[in-house]
C-alpha angles and dihedrals in degrees: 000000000000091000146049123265138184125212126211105214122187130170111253126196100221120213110197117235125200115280146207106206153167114205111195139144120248143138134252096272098054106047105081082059097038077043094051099047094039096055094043102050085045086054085046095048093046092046091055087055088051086250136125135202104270087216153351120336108258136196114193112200120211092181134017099210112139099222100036136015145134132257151191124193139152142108128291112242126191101239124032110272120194104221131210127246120347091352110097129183110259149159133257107240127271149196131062117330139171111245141199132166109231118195098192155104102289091242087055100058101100104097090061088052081049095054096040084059099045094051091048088052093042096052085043096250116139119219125242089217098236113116108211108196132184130183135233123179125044100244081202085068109023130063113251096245086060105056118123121206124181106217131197133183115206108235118216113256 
């Protein structure tokens, strides 16, 4: 990013919601397509049930490696669905997290991964290692310098 930003982080206690989701394994390159596809096929397939997401579409990351890492992501939904194919039922993550708020392009998110980590450091509080992210915003709608991406990072018990 061409400016400086600032980032307000604050510790969360997560409660996990009910969740329509597709767990796979993929790299950097290929996640806005594997993103594209999965969410809508969940919003089909709930459709096709009468039923809608009950919030914001969500990716949860287990590991942040570029080539290959695995990932969660899906809508939450207010009852527990049993999907179809590769989508299971599933559970929003929970637990205490680190949290900012980050308004941005996606490939420009890592200071506030920096900063989230920093301040976890910094208030002696060790990281589980899982990203949780939810988005805000529709990028089909919104410029990319608009976005806005909640971000937590699971703490260790």
């Amino acid at each position: 990013m061409d400016f400086e930003c600032t980032f307000q982080s604050e510790l969360r206690e997560l409660d996990p919601v009910p969740a329509l989701t597709i767990r796979t394994r993929t790299s950097v390159s290929a996640l806005q397509d594997l993103f594209n596809e999965g969410y809508s096929s969940i919003a089909r397939f709930l459709a096709s049930k009468g039923l809608e997401p009950s919030g914001n579409p969500f990716a949860v990351y287990f590991n942040m490696g570029l080539e290959d890492f695995e990932v969660e992501f899906g809508f939450p939904v207010g009852e527990a669905v049993e999907g179809e194919g590769v989508m299971t039922r599933s559970a929003t993550p929970s637990g205490r997290a680190v949290t900012t708020l980050y308004i941005g392009p996606y490939e420009d998110v890592e200071p506030a991964y920096t900063a989230l980590m920093k301040w976890a450091e910094d208030n002696g509080l060790r990281l589980e290692g899982t990203a949780y992210e939810i988005y805000l915003s529709d990028p089909a709608v919104t410029p990319p310098e608009q976005l806005k991406t909640r971000i937590h990072l699971l703490l260790a018990e």
